[in-house]
C-alpha positions in Angstrom: 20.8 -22.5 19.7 17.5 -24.3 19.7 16.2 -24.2 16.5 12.1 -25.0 16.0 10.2 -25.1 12.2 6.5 -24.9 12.2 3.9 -25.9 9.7 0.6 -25.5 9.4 -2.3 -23.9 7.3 -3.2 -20.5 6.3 -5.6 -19.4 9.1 -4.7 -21.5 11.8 -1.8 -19.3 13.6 1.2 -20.9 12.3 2.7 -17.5 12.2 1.3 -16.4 15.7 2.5 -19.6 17.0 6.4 -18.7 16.2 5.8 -15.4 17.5 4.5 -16.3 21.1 7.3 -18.9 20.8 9.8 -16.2 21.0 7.5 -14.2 23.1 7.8 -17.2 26.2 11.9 -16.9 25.4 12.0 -13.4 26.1 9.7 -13.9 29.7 12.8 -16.1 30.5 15.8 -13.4 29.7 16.7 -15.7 26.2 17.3 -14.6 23.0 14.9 -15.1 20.3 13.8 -14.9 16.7 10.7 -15.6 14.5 9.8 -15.2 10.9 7.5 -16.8 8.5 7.9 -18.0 5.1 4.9 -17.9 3.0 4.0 -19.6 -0.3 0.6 -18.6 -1.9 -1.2 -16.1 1.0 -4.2 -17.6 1.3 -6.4 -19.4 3.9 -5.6 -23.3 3.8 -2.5 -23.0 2.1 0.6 -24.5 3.5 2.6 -22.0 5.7 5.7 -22.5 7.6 7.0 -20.0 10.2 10.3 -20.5 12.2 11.4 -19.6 15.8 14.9 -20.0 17.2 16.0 -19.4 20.7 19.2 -19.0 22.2 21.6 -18.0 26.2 23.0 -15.6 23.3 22.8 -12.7 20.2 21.9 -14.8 17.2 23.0 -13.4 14.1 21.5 -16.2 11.4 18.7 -15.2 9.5 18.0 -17.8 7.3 15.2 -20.6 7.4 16.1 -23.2 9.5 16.4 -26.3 7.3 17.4 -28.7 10.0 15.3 -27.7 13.0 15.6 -29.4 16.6 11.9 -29.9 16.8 9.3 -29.8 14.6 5.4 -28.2 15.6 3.1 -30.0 12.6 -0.6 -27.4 13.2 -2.2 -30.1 10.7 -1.2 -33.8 10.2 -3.1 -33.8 6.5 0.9 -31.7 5.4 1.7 -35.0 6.4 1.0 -36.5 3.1 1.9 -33.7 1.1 5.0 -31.4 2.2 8.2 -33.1 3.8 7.6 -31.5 7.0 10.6 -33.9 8.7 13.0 -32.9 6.1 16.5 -32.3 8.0 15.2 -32.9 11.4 18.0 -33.8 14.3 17.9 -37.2 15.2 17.2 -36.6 18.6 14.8 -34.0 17.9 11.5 -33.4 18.8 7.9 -33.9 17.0 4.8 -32.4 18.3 1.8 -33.4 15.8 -1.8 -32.1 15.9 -4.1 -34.7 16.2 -6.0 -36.8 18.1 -5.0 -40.0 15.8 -2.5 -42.5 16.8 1.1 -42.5 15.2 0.3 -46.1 13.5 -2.9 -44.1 11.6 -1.4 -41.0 11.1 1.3 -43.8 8.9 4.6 -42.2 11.0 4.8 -44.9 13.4 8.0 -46.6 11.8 9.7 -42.8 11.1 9.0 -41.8 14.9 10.4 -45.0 16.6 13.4 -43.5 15.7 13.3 -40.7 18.3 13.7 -41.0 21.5 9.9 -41.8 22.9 9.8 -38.9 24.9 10.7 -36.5 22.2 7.2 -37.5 20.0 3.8 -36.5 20.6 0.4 -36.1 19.3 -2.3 -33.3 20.8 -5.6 -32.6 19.6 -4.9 -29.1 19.8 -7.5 -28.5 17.6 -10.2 -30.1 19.2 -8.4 -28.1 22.9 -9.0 -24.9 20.8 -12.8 -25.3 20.5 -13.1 -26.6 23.6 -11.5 -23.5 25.4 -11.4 -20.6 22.9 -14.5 -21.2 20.7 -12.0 -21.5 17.3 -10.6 -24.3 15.4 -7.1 -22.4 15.7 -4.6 -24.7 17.1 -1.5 -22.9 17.8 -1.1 -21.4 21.6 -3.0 -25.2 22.2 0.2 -26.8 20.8 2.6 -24.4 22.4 1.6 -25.8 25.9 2.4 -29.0 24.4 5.8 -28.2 23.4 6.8 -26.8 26.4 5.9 -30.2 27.5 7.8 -32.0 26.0 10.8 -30.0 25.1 11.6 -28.3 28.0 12.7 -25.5 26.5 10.5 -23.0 27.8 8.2 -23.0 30.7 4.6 -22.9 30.4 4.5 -20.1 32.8 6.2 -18.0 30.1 3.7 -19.6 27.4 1.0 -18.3 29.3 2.6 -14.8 30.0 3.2 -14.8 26.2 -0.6 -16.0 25.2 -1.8 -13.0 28.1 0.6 -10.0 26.3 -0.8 -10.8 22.8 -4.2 -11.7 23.5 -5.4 -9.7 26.5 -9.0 -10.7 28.7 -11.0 -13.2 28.1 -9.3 -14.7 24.7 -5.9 -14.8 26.4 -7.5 -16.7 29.6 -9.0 -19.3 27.3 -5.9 -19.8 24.6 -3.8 -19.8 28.0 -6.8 -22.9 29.6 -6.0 -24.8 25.8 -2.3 -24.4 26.0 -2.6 -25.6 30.0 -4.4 -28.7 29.3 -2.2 -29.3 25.9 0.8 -29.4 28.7 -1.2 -32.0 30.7 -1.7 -34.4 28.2 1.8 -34.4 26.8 3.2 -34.8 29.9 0.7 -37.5 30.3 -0.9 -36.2 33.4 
């Protein structure tokens, strides 16, 4: 089981995020789960929403507190929720942002995955760019694709298309395809 924790902000579609996440698993005949976990519900405050994905049935149900990879929406939790807490050693970090690793004050803690496994994406900047919105998430699922190889971004975009139909689908799909670009360096 591949197990992924996401944080982010009220308002930026952390929840939306694990959703399509599990959407893209089912395009590719997997298993999949996602659930939130919310603390005050209220725009800006810190929110965390959980996906897992799996060959079979999964049974668990509780909040995955040590998560293969690790979807930060916005690096400023960075400095004030543990968002690494119990994260594989060989996992995978995908961070929102356009700074480097060294000014985003990580770069000693991410040395320690492998170099492929760690990432930063403006997604946010990608999200105005393409959908008019400072709402990073389908952006950052492009990315994760990327990087993780855990789902395709075919089935990212087939996910981004089902939810949001038209136009807005077309352009979250455009942010998540040039999120994939840049992570794979391309």
């Amino acid at each position: 089981m591949f197990q992924i924790r996401i944080h982010g902000r009220g308002g930026q579609g952390v929840v939306t995020a694990a959703e399509l996440l599990s959407a893209a698993a089912f395009v590719e005949d997997k298993y999949a789960q996602a659930f939130p976990s919310f603390g005050s519900e209220r725009m800006g405050a810190p929110v965390v929403s959980y996906c897992r994905i799996d060959e079979k049935d999964i049974r668990s149900r509780e909040p995955i507190n040590t998560p293969d990879a690790l979807i930060i929406q916005d690096s400023t939790l960075l400095n004030s929720v543990d968002v690494f807490q119990g994260l594989n050693p060989e996992g995978y970090i995908l961070i929102n942002s356009r700074r480097s690793f060294e000014e985003l004050g990580i770069a000693d803690f991410v040395a320690k995955f492998p170099p492929a496994h760690v990432c930063d994406v403006g997604a946010t900047e990608l999200a105005l760019k393409h959908v008019g919105r400072p709402v990073p998430n389908a952006a950052l699922l492009g990315g994760f694709a990327a990087i993780s190889g855990q789902i395709s971004l075919s089935s990212v975009e087939k996910a981004i298309h089902e939810k949001f139909p038209g136009d807005v689908g077309e352009a979250n799909a455009a942010a998540a395809r040039e999120a994939f670009d840049i992570a794979k360096g391309l």
